[in-house]
C-alpha positions as CSV (number, residue, x, y, z in Angstrom):
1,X,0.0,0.0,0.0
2,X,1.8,3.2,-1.2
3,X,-1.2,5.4,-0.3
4,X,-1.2,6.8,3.4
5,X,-4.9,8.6,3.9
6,X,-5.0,10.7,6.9
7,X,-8.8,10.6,8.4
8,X,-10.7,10.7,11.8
9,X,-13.8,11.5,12.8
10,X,-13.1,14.0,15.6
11,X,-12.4,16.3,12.6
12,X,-15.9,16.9,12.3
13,X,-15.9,18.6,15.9
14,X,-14.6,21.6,15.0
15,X,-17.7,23.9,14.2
16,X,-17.8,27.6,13.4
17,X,-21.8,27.7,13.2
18,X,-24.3,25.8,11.1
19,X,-23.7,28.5,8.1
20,X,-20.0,28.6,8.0
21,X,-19.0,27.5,4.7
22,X,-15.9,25.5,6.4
23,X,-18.4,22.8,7.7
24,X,-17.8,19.0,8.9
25,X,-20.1,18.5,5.4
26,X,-16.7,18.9,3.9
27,X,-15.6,15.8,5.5
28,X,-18.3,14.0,5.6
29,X,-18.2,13.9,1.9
30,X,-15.1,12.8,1.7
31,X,-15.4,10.6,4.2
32,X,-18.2,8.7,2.4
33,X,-16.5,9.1,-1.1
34,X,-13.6,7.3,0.3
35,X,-15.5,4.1,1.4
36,X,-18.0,3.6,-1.4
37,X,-15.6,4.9,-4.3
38,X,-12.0,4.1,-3.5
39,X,-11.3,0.5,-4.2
40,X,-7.4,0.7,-4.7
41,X,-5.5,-0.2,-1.3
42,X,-4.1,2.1,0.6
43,X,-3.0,2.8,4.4
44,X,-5.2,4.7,6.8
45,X,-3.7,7.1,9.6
46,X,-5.1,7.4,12.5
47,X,-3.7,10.5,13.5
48,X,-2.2,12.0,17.0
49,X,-2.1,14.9,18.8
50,X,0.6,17.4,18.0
51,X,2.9,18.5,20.8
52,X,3.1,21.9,21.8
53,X,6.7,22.2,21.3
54,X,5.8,21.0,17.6
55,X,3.3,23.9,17.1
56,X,5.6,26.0,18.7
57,X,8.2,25.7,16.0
58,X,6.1,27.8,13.7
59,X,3.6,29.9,16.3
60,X,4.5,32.1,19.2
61,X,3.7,30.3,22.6
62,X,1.3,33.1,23.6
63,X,-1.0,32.5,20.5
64,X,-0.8,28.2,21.4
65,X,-2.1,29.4,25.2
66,X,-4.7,31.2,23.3
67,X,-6.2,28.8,21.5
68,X,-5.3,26.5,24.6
69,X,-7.9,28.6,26.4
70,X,-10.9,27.9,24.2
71,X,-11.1,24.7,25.0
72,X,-14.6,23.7,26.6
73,X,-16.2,27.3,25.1
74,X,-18.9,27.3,23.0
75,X,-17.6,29.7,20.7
76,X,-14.4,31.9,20.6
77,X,-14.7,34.7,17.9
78,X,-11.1,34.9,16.6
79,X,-11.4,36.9,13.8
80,X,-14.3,38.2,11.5
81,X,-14.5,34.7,9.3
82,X,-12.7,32.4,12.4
83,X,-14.4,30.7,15.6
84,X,-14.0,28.0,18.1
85,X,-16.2,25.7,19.6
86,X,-15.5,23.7,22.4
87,X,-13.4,20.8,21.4
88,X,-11.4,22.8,18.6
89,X,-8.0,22.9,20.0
90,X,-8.2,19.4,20.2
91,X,-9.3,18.8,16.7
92,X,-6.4,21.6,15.9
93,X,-3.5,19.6,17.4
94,X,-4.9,16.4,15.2
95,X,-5.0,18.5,12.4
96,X,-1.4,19.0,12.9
97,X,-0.5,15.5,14.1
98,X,-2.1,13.7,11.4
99,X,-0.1,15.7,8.9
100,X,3.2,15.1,10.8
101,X,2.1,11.5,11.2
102,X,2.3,10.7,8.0
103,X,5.3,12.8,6.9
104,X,7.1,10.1,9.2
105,X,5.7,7.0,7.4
106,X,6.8,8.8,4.2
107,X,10.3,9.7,5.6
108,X,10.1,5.9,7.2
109,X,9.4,4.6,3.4
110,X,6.1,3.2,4.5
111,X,4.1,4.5,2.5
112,X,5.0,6.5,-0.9
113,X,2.9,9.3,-1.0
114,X,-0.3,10.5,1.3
115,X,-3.1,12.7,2.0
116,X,-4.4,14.5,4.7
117,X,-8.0,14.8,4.8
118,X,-8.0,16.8,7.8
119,X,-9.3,20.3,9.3
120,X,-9.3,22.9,10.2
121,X,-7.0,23.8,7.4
122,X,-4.2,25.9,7.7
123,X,-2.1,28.2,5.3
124,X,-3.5,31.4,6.5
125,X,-2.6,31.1,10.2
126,X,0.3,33.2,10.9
127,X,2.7,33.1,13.7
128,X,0.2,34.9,16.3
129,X,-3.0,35.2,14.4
130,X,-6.3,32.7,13.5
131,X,-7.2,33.4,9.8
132,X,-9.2,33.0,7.1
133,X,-10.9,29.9,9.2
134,X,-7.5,28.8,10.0
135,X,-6.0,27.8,13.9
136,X,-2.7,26.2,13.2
137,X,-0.6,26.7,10.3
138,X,-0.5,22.6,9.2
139,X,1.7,22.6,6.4
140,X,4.0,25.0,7.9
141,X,4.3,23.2,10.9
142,X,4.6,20.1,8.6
143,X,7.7,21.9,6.9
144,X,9.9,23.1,9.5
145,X,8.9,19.4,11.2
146,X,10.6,17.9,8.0
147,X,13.9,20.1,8.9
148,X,14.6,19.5,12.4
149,X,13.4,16.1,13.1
150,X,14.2,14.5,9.8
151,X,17.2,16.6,8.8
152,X,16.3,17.7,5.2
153,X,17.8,20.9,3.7
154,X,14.9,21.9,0.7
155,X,11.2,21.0,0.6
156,X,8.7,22.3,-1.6
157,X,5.6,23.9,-1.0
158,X,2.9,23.8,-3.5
159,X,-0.4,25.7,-2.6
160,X,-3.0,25.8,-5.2
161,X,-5.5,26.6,-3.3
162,X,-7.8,30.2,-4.5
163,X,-6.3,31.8,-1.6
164,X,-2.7,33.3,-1.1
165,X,-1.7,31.0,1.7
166,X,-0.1,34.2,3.7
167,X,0.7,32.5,6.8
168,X,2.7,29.7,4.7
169,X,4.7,32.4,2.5
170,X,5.9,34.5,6.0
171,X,7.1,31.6,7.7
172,X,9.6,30.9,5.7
173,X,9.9,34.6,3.9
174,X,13.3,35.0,5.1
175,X,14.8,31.4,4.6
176,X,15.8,29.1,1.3
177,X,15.2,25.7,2.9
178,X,11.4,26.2,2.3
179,X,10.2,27.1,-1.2
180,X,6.9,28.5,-1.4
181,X,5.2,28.5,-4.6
182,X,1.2,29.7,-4.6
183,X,-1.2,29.8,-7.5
184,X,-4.0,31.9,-6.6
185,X,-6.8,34.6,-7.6
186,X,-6.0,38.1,-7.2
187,X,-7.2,40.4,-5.8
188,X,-9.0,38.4,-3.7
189,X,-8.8,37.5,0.3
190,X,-6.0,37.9,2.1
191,X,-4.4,40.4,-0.1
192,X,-1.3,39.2,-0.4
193,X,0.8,37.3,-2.7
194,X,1.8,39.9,-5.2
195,X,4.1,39.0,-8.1
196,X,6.9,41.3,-6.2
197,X,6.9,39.2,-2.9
198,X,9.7,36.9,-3.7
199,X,11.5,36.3,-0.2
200,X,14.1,38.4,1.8
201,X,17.5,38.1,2.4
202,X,18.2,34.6,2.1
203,X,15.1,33.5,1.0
204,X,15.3,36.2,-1.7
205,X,13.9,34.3,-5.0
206,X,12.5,30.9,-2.6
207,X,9.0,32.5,-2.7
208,X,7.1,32.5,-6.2
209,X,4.0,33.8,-6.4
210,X,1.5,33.4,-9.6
211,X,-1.1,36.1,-9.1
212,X,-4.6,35.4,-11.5
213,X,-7.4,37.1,-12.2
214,X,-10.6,34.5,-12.2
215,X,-11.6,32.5,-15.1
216,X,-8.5,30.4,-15.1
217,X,-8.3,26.6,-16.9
218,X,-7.3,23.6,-16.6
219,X,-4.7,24.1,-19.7
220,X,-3.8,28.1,-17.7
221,X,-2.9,26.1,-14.6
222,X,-1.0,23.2,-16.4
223,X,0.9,25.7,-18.0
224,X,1.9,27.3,-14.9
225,X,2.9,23.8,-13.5
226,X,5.1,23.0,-16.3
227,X,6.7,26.0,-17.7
228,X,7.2,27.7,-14.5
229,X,7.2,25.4,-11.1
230,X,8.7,22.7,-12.9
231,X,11.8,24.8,-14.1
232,X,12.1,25.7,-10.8
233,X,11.8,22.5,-8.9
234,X,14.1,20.9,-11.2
235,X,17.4,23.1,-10.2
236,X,16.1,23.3,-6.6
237,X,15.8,19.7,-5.9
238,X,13.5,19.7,-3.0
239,X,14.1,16.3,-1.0
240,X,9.8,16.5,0.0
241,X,7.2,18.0,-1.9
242,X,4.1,19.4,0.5
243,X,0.8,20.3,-0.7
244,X,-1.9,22.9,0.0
245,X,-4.5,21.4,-1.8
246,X,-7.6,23.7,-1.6
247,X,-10.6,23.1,-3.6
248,X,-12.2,25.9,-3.7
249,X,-10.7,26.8,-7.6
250,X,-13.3,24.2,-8.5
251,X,-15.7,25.8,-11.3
252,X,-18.8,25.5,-8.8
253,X,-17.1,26.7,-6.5
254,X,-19.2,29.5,-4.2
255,X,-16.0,31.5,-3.2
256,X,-14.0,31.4,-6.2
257,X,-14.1,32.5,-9.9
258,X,-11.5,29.7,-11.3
259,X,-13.0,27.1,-13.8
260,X,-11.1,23.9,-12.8
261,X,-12.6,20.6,-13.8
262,X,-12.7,17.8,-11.7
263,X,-10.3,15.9,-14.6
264,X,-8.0,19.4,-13.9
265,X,-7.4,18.5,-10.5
266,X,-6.1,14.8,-11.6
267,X,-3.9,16.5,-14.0
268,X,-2.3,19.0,-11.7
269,X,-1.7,16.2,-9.2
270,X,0.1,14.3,-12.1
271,X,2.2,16.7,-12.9
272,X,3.7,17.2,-9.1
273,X,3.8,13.0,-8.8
274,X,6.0,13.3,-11.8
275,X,8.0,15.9,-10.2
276,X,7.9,14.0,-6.8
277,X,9.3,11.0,-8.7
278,X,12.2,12.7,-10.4
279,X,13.4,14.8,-7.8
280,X,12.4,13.6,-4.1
281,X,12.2,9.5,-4.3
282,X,8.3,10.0,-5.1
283,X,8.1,12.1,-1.5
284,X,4.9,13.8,-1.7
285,X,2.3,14.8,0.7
286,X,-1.3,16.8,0.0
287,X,-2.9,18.3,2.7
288,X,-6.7,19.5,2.5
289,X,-7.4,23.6,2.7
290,X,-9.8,25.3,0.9
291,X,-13.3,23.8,-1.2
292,X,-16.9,24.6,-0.4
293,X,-19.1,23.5,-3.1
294,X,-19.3,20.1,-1.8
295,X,-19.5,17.8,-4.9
296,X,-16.5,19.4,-6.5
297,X,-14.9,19.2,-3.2
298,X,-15.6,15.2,-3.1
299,X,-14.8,14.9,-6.9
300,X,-11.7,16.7,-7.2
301,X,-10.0,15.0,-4.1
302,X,-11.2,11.4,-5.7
303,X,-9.0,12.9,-8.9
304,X,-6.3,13.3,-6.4
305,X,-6.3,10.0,-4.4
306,X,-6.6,7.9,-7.6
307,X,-3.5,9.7,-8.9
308,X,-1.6,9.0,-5.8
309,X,-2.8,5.2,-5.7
310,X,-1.8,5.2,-9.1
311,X,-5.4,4.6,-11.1
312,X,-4.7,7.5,-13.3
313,X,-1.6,7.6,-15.4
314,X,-1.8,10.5,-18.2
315,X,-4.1,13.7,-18.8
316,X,-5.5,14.8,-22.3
317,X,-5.3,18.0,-20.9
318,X,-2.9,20.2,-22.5
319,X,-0.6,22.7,-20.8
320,X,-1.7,25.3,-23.1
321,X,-2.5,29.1,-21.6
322,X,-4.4,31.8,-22.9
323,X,-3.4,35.1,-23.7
324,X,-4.4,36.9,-20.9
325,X,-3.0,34.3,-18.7
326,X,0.5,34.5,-20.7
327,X,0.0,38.5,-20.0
328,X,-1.0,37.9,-16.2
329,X,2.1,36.0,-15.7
330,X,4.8,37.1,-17.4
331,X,6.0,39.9,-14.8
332,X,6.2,36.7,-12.8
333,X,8.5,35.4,-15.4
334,X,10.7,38.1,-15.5
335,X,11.6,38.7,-11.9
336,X,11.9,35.1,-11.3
337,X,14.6,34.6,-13.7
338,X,16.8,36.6,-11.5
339,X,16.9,33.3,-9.9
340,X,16.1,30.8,-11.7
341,X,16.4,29.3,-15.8
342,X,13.2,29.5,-17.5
């Protein structure tokens, strides 16, 4: 079993209120996609609680206490899109320690490849701030988990979620052992992720940011995958490759205006199993963010697991973009090959 599938039902126990979008629907879905729909084999990951000294490595210890101290409270307004009910830091530190969990059996060679079906997700939480219906900054945590405790020099993050995964980019802003690379519609929520932000000092030219106004393909984000992350990936040689997957660039998506098939979704995990196999021993871990129309959210992530457990082996989509994509994203270009040969 090469598959590792991160899932638990105490996910479902974080709620933000029956109308919240970000809903234990999302999982539920998933959830019941998995068992009637995914016949391959694969491992399942029971996940465990992060320790605080783990969340620690990417969040101040006064923001942890704070989110400590909703525990048992109905709700906890944290910011204007971001609550807690009573057994969310709980559900948080799973969130966290299902990711890392299976980062290990990766690292351990148990399993090739995995997915994190987990929440709440993460990229938006900063250091000291819940956002954007984010508590703990997963994949960041996940990162800087991959460095000290496993000893590797370069990972890769990949966020394609339709949100700048802020909290992701300024962890690592400043370093080149983290590469952050983000697709994502703009402007949009949280603001950031501008062409210009590229890193600082060391980590000048380790974040890449591909700024897009809606409307986007399958063929525009193919594209973007080959002719610019895969140039990239292939003289950075990241030893892992992490994933933000978020959902929400779906075409029914009600938060987004990107027009990503469910078949887009396999072919954008394709392409990052094919760099995973070439540069990083088929290392390659998605984690879940974004998605809230919840039959693209349960298609696209079948398109994903049936790439990873190795049911889907080529894409008739082409990696063709438009012209106003090729405008979009050629200031991108140019201040990335400061850096790097495209």
């Amino acid at each position: 079993m090469k598959t590792g599938i991160v899932k638990d039902q105490r996910y479902k126990e974080h709620n933000m209120g029956a109308f919240h979008v970000e809903s234990p629907q999302r999982l539920e879905v998933i959830y019941r996609m998995i068992e009637e729909e995914i016949s391959f084999p694969y491992q399942e990951i029971k996940p465990r609680l992060a320790q605080e000294e783990e969340i620690t490595m990417i969040h101040s210890p006064s923001y942890l206490n704070y989110i400590k101290n909703t525990s048992g409270k109905q709700r906890v307004i944290l910011d204007p899109d971001t609550s807690t009910s009573a057994r969310s830091y709980e559900v948080a530190l799973l969130a966290v320690g299902g990711l890392l969990k299976a980062a290990d059996l990766i690292m351990a060679a148990e399993i090739q490849n995995g997915f994190a079906l987990i929440r709440p997700p993460g990229h938006h939480a900063e250091a000291s701030r819940a956002m954007g219906f984010c508590l703990f900054n997963n994949i960041a945590i996940a990162a800087q988990y991959l460095r000290k405790k496993h000893k590797l020099n370069r990972i890769l993050i990949v966020d394609w979620d339709l949100h700048h995964g802020n909290g992701s980019q300024h962890s690592f802003y400043e370093r080149n052992d983290v590469l952050y690379f983000s697709t994502h519609q703009y402007p949009h929520y949280p603001g950031t992720g501008y062409w210009d932000e590229i890193g600082k000092n060391s980590g000048e030219g380790y974040t890449v940011n591909a700024p897009l106004s809606p409307g986007k393909t399958d063929e525009d984000y193919l594209f973007i995958f080959r002719h610019l992350l895969r140039p990239i990936a292939s003289v950075y040689k990241p030893q892992f490759i992490l994933v933000s997957a978020g959902f929400d660039i779906h075409q029914n998506d009600p938060l987004g205006g990107m027009r990503i098939s469910n078949q887009g979704f396999g072919a954008l995990t394709l392409e990052l199993i094919h760099l995973a196999h070439q540069l990083c021993q088929d290392r390659i871990l998605f984690t879940l963010e974004g998605g809230y129309d919840l039959q693209g959210l349960k298609e696209g992530v079948k398109q994903v697991l049936l790439c990873l457990g190795g049911q889907q082996k080529e894409t008739e989509i082409k990696a063709s973009a438009g012209p106003l994509t090729k405008n979009e994203i050629a200031p991108v270009f140019d201040i990335q090959k400061k850096y790097w040969p495209l």
